[in-house]
N, C-alpha and C positions, 0 to 999 in steps of 0.2 A: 504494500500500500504506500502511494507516496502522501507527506505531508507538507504543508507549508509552514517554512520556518519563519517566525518573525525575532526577529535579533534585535533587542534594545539597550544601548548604552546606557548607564544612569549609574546612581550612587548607591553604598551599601546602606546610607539611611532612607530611601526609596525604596528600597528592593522587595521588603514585605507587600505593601502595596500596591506596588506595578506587577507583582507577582500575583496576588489579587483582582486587579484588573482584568491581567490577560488570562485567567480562570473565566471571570462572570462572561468575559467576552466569547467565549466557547473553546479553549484553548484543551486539550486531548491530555494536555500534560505538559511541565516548565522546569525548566533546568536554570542552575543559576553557577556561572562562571566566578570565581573570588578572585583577589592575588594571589600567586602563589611564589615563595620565596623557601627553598627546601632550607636555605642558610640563616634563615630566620631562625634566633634561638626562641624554642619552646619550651613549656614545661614539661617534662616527660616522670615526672615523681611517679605518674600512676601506668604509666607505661610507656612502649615505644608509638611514635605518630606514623603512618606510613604515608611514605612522598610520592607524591605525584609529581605529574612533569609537571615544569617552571611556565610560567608565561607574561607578559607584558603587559598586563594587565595594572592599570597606578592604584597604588592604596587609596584605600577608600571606594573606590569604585568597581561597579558587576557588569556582567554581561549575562542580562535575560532572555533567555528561549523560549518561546512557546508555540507549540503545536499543535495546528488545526489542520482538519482532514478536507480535502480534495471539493471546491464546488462555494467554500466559504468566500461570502467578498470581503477580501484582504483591506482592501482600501476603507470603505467601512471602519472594519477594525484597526485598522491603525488610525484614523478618525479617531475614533471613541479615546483608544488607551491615550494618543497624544493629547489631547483633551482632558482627561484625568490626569494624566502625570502632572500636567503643567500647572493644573487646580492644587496641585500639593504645595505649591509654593504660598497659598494665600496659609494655610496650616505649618508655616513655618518650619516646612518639608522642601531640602533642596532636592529637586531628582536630577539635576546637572543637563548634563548637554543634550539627552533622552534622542541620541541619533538612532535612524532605525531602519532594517535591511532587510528583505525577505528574499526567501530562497525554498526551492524544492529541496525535500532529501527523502530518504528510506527508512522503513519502520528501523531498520537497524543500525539507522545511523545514530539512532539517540534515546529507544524505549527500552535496549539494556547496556549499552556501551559504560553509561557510566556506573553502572556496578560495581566493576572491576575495581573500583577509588573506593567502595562503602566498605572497609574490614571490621571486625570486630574490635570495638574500640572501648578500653577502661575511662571510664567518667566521672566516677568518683573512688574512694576506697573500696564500696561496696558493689558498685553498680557495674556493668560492663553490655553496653550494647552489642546486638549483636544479629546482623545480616542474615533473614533467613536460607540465606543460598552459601552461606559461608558453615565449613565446620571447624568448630572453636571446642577448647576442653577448658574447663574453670582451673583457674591458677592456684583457688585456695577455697577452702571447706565453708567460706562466708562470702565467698564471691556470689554475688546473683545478676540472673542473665534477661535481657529482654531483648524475646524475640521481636524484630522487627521487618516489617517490606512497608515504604513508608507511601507505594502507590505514588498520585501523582503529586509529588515535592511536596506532600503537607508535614513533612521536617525529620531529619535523619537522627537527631541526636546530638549533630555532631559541631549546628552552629552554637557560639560563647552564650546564646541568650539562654537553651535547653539545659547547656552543662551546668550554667549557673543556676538555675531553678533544681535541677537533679539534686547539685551538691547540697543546697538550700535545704530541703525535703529529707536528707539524710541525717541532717544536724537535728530536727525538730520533731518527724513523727514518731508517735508512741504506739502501743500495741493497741489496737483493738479506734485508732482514730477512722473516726469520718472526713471524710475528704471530698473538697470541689474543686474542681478542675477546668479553670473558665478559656472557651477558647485549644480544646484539647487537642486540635489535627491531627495528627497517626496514633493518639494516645499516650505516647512516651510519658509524659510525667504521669496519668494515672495508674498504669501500668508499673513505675515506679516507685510511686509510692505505696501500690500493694504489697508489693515486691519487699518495704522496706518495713511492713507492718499495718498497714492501715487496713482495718478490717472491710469496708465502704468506699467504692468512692463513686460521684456524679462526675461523671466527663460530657462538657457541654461545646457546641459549635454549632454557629449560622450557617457554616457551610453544610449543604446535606450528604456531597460527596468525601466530605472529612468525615461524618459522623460514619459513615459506610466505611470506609478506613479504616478508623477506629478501634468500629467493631468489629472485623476482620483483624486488628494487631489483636487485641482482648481475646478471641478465641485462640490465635496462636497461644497463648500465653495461658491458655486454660484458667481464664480469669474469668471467666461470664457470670459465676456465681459471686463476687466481688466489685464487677465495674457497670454501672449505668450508663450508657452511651443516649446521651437527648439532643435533638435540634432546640438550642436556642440562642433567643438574642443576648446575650451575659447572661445574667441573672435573673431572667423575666418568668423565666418557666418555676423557679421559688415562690414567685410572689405571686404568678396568673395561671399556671398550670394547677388547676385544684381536679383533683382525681387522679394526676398522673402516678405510677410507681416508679419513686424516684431513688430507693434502695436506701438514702439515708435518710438522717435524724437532721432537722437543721433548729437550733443553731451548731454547725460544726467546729471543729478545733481549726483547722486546716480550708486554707483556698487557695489556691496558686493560679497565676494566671501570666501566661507567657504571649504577650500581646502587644500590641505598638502602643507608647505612651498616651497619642491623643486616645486611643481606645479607654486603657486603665484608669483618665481623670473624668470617663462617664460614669462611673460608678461605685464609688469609695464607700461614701454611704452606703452601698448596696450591701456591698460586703461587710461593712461594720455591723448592718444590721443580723448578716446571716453568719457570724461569728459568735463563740461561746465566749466570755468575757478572760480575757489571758489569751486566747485566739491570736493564730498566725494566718498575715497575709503575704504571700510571697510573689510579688511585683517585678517583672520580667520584660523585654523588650523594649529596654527604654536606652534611645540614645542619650551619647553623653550629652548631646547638646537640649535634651529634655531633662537632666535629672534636677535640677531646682525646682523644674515648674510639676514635676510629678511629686518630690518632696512636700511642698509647700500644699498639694494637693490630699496626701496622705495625713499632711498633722491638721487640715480643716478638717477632715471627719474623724479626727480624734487619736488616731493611732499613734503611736511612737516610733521610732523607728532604731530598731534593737540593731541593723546589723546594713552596710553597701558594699556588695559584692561588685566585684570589675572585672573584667578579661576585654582583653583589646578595648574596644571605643562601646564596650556594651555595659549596662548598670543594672543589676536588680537588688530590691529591697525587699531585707526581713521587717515587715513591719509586724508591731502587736497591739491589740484591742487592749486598751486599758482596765 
C-alpha cells in the first residue's frame, strides 16, 4: 500500500501538538525524528542507552511524519495542520519554521522500520520497559517489566516527560493505592503504577484511538482486572459520568497526568477536588518555558509543591493536597 508522507519541520515544544493535529486530521500513524548526538553524555546509572544513527537535526527541534493513505486531499491537510501550528503561537507555543514536504512511500518504509531503535529500556530502579517484539530477561528479582506496542506514537516510554512521571510514581505509590491517570495514551504510567503496587487504577483519554491502545497494552500486561480504560475529556467522566464502572474509589491518593502545560492549568481544581487530602499530583509535560506559569497555577488551587523533576528542557511536578 502506498502512503502519503507529510514531513513537518517544527520545534520539540510543538511536537505534542502538531502531533495531534496530524492524528484529528486522519493521519494512519506519526513518527517523530529528535536530535540525535551518540557523544552526548547521558545518564546510564540504570542502564546502557542504545545508539542510533547520528543526524543533523539542531536541538531543540523535530521532524514530524505523518501518514495518510492513498485518495486523501493533501493540500486540505496541510491547510488545516499549517493553520493550527501557527495558532500555537497566540498560546505562547513556538512551532518554529513549520516547513512542510510530502512524499509517496511504502507501508515498509515506516509502519515497522523504526522498531528496530524501540529496545528494552530501564526507566527507573524498578521499572524496565519493554518492546513486545523484543526478548529481554529481568536483571534482578525486583525488576518489573511493561509490556509495550505503543500503536500509532501514542508514546514509547522513552520520551524525559514519561520517564519523569514513571520515576515520580515509584517514589510515592503505596500498596493497595487508587490511581488516575489523566490523558493515558498507550497506558504506560497506569500500567506502571500497577506494576508498582497500586491496587486500581482509571486510565482516561479524548483520544478514542488511545483508549483502544491502551486497552490492548493493559491486556498484554494481564492487567484488565486492575486498569479502567474510559474516553474522557480530563476529569469530566468523575464528575458527569454517573452510572459508569469506573473500578475506583474517588477521592484517590494518586493522579498523574503526562500532558502539555496549557492542558494541566485547565484543571487543578479538578484534581484537588478528586484527591484524598495528603494526595499526590504528579504534573508532566511541561516545558521549561511553562514551569512558572504551571507552578503559580498548582499553588492557586492549593497544592504544595513537594518535589521539580528535570531531564533535558522537560519539568514535572510532585505536587501535594494539603
Amino acid at each position: 500500500m502506498i502512503w502519503r508522507e507529510m514531513k513537518i519541520h517544527t520545534t520539540e515544544q510543538a511536537m505534542e501538538m502538531i502531533s495531534n493535529f496530524l492524528h484529528e486530521a486522519g493521519a494512519g500513524g506519526v513518527t517523530i525524528e529528535e536530535p540525535v548526538d551518540n557523544n552526548k553524555p547521558r545518564d546510564t546509572s540504570l542502564g546502557e542507552f542504545y545508539d542510533i544513527p547520528p543526524n543533523d537535526i539542531p536541538e531543540g527541534e523535530v521532524w514530524l511524519s505523518g501518514y495518510f493513505p492513498e485518495g486523501i486531499d493533501m493540500e486540505a491537510v496541510i491547510k488545516e495542520v499549517s493553520q493550527r501550528s501557527e495558532e500555537l503561537r497566540e498560546f505562547d507555543i513556538d512551532p518554529g519554521s513549520i516547513i512542510i514536504s510530502v512524499k509517496d512511500v511504502n507501508d515498509d518504509d515506516w509502519a515497522n522500520n523504526w522498531k528496530q531503535y524501540f529496545k528494552p529500556l530501564r526507566v527507573s530502579s524498578q521499572l524496565t520497559i519493554k518492546p513486545t517484539w523484543e526478548e529481554y530477561t529481568p536483571q534482578s528479582a525486583d525488576e518489573k517489566i511493561i509490556e509495550l506496542d505503543p500503536g500509532m506514537a501514542f508514546g514509547t516510554g522513552t520520551h524525559p516527560t514519561t520517564t519523569l512521571c514513571l520515576r515520580a510514581l515509584e517514589g510515592i505509590i503505596h500498596d493497595g493505592d487508587d490511581v488516575i491517570d489523566v490523558g493515558t495514551g498507550s497506558g504506560i504510567l497506569a500500567i506502571g503504577a500497577c506494576l508498582l503496587g497500586a491496587s486500581r487504577v482509571l486510565a482516561l483519554d479524548l483520544d478514542p484511538v488511545a483508549v483502544t491502545i491502551a486497552g490492548e497494552n493493559v491486556t498484554l500486561n494481564n492487567l484488565e482486572e486492575k486498569i479502567t480504560v474510559v474516553e474522557s475529556d480530563l476529569l469530566s467522566v468523575i464528575t458527569k459520568g454517573v452510572g459508569l464502572e469506573l473500578g475506583i474509589t474517588v477521592p484517590v491518593r494518586v493522579v498523574v497526568a503526562n500532558i502539555l502545560a496549557e492542558v494541566i492549568l485547565l484543571f487543578p481544581d479538578d484534581v484537588y477536588q478528586a484527591l484524598q487530602p495528603g494526595g499526590y499530583f504528579i504534573a508532566s509535560g511541561i516545558y521549561k518555558n511553562k514551569e512558572q506559569v504551571v507552578r503559580e497555577g498548582l499553588l492557586a488551587a492549593g497544592f504544595e509543591i513537594e518535589e521539580t523533576a528535570r531531564e533535558e528542557d522537560w519539568i514535572a511536578f510532585v505536587a501535594r493536597k494539603r
